[in-house]
C-alpha positions in Angstrom: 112.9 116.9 29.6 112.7 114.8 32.9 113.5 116.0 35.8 112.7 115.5 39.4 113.8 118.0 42.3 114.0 117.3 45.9 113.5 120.1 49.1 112.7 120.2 52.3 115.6 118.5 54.0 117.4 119.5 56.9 118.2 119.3 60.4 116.3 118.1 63.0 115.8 117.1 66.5 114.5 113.5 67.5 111.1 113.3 67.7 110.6 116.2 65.3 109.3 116.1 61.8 109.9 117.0 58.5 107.9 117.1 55.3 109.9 116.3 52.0 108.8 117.7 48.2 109.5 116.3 44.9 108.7 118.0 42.0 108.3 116.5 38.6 108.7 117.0 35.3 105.1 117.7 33.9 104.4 115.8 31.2 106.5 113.0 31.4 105.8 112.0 34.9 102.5 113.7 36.1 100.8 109.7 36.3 103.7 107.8 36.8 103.7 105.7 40.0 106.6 107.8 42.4 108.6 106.4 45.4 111.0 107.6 48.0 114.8 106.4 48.9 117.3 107.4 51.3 121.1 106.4 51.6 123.0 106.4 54.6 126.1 107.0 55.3 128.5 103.9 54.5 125.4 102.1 53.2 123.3 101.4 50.2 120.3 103.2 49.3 117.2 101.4 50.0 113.3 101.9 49.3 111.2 104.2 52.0 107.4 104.4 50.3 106.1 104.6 47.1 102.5 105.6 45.8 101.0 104.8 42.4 100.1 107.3 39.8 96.9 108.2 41.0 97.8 108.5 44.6 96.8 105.0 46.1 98.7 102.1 47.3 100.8 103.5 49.2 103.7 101.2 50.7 106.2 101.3 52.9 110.0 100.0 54.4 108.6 98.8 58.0 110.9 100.6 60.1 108.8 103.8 58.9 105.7 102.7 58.6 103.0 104.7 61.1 105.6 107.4 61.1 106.1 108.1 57.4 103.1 108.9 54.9 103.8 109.7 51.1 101.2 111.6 49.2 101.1 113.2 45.8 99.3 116.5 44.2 99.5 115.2 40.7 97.8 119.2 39.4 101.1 120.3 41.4 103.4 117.6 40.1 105.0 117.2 43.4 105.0 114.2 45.6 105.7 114.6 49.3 106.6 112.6 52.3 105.9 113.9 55.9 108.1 112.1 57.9 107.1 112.3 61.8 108.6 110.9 65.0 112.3 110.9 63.4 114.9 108.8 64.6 118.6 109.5 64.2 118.7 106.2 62.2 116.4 107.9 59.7 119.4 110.1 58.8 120.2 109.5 55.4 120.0 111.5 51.6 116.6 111.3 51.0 116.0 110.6 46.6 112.7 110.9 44.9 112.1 108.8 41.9 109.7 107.6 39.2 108.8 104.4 37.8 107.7 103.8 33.6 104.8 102.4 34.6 101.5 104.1 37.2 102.0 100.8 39.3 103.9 101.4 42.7 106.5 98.9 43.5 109.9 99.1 45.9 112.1 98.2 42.7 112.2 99.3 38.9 112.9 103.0 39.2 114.1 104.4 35.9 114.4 108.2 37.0 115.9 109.4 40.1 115.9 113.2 41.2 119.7 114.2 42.9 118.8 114.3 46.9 118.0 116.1 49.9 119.9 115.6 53.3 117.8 114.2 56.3 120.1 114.8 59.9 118.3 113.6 62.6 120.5 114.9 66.0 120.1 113.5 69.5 
């Protein structure tokens, strides 16, 4: 069964930081190139970062990169992204999801975990 579970949301101040888990379903998705999403309000969801399967290539949306940095624990099966400096236009429902293939890419996700809530407050 594939699953994929987000935590670590919540609120924070600008400026502050959070650090976002996504566990995975073991076998299926242990080297399976991950990525993370967020959706704000009123808008459509839209790629943050993405790492391949073994933990390299990491890339990012600009407007996070130096501020955002994904990383993976594939023993753990949990993907993370420590999000720093937040801005209140980072507020969003932040998704975890995996690709078929090890590559990382911003599209071609096939399984998506259900969301964690990011609210950045002035």
């Amino acid at each position: 069964q594939v699953y994929l579970r987000e935590s670590g949301g919540g609120l924070v101040q600008a400026g502050g930081s959070l650090r976002l888990s996504c566990v995975t379903s073991q076998e299926a998705l242990r080297y399976n190139a991950m990525g993370w999403f967020r959706q704000a309000p009123g808008k459509e969801r839209v790629f943050v970062a993405a790492i391949n399967g073994f933990g390299g290539s990491p890339m990012y949306e600009d407007s996070v990169k130096d501020r955002f940095t994904i990383s993976r624990d594939n023993a753990k099966n949990t993907v993370y992204l420590k999000m720093t400096n937040l801005k209140i236009d980072d507020t969003a429902v932040y998704y975890c999801a995996a690709r078929s293939s090890s590559l990382s890419d911003r599209v071609g996700y096939d399984y998506w975990g259900q969301g964690t809530q990011v609210t950045v407050s002035s």
